[in-house]
N, C-alpha and C positions, 0 to 999 in steps of 0.2 A: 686881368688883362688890361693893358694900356696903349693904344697906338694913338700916335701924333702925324699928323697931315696938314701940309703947309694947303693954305686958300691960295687964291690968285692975288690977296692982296699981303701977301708976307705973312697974314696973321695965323697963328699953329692951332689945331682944330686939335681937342682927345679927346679923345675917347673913354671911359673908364668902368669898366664892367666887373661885377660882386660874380667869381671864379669859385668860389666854395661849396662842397660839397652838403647837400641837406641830409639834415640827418631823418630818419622816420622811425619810430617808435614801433614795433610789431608786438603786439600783448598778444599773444595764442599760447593754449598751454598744451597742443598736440606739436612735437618736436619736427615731426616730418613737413607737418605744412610752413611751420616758421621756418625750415631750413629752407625751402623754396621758394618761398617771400624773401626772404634772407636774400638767396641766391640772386635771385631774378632782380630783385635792386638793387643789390653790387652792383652786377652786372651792368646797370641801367646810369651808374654813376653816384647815386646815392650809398650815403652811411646809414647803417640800419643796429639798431642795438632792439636786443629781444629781449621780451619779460615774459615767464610763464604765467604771471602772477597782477592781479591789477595794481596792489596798491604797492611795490618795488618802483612800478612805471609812474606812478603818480609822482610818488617820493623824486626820482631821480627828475623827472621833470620840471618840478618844482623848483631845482636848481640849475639845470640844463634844461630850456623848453626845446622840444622838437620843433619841425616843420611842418610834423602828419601824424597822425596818430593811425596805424591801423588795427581795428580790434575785434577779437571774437565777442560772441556774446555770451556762448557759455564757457564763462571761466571760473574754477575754484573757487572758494570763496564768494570776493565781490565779483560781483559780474558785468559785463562790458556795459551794461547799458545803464547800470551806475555808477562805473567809474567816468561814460561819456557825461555824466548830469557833475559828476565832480569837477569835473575839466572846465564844464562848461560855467559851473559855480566859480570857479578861480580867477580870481582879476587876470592875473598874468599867462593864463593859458587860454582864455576866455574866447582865444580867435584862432587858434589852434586849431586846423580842420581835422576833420576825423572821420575815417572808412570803415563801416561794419563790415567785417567779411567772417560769413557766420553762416552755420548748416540750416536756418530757420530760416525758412522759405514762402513762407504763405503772404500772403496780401499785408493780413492785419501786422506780422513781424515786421514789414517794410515799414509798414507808418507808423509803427510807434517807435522805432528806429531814427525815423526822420523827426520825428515830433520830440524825442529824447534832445536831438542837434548833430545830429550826423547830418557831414555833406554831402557821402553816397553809401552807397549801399551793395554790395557784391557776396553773392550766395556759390556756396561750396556745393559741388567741384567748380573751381573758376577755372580760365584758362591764364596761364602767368601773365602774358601778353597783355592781354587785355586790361588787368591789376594792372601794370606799369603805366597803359596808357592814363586809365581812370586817377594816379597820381599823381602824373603827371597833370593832366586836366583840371583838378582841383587844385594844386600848388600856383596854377597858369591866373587862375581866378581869384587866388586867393591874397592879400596884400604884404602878409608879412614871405609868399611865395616867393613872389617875383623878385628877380633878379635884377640889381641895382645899375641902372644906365646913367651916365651922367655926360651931358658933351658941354664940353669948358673952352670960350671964346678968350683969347686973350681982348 
């Protein structure tokens, strides 16, 4: 988006705002909750590509980084909370924020979650809402998030 606005003194003011769509990563390997993760950030304006699988979402990140990673923890194979210590090992993903949303619920699951490098942390059953807000909130805070302003003075 670009709007131009004359000052009072002739000079053209723009505007220039980064209009693109974030992409988020969903690694869940149960189909019903990724499709409503899925949904629900459509919905919300975001691109969303799903992996049942850690290390596909690694692979493809590698050469497309996301914006967000959201991830279960119990997943086949690797599991989220070593694929978040890979992510977090990776120069180029290294700032990549990342959401556990995962049925492990206790105390101790939360902080070893945060202590892995997760930015938050969201336990199943969630409400969709609320996940969009909390993506929102972390993208908000986060630097490669934020949305590109630029105002240009002639």
């Amino acid at each position: 988006m670009a709007v131009t606005a004359c000052s009072e003194k002739g000079r053209s003011l723009q505007l220039v705002s980064s209009n693109t769509k974030k992409t988020v990563f969903v690694v869940e390997d149960e189909a019903d909750i990724a499709s409503l993760i899925k949904f629900n950030l459509e919905t919300a304006g975001y691109a969303v590509k799903r992996f049942d699988r850690a290390e596909p979402a690694l692979l493809h990140a590698m050469s497309s980084p996301p914006a967000l990673f959201l991830l279960d923890i119990m997943l086949p194979g690797v599991d989220g909370l070593e694929l978040c210590k890979r992510v977090r090992g990776t120069e180029a993903l290294a700032r990549v924020p990342i959401i556990f949303v995962t049925a492990r619920i206790s105390e101790e699951d939360r902080l070893v979650g945060f202590d892995t490098g997760a930015d938050d942390y969201v336990t199943k059953p969630f409400s969709p809402r609320e996940l969009v807000a909390r993506v929102d909130a972390v993208l908000r805070r986060s630097k490669d998030g934020e949305s590109a302003e630029v105002i240009q003075f002639d």
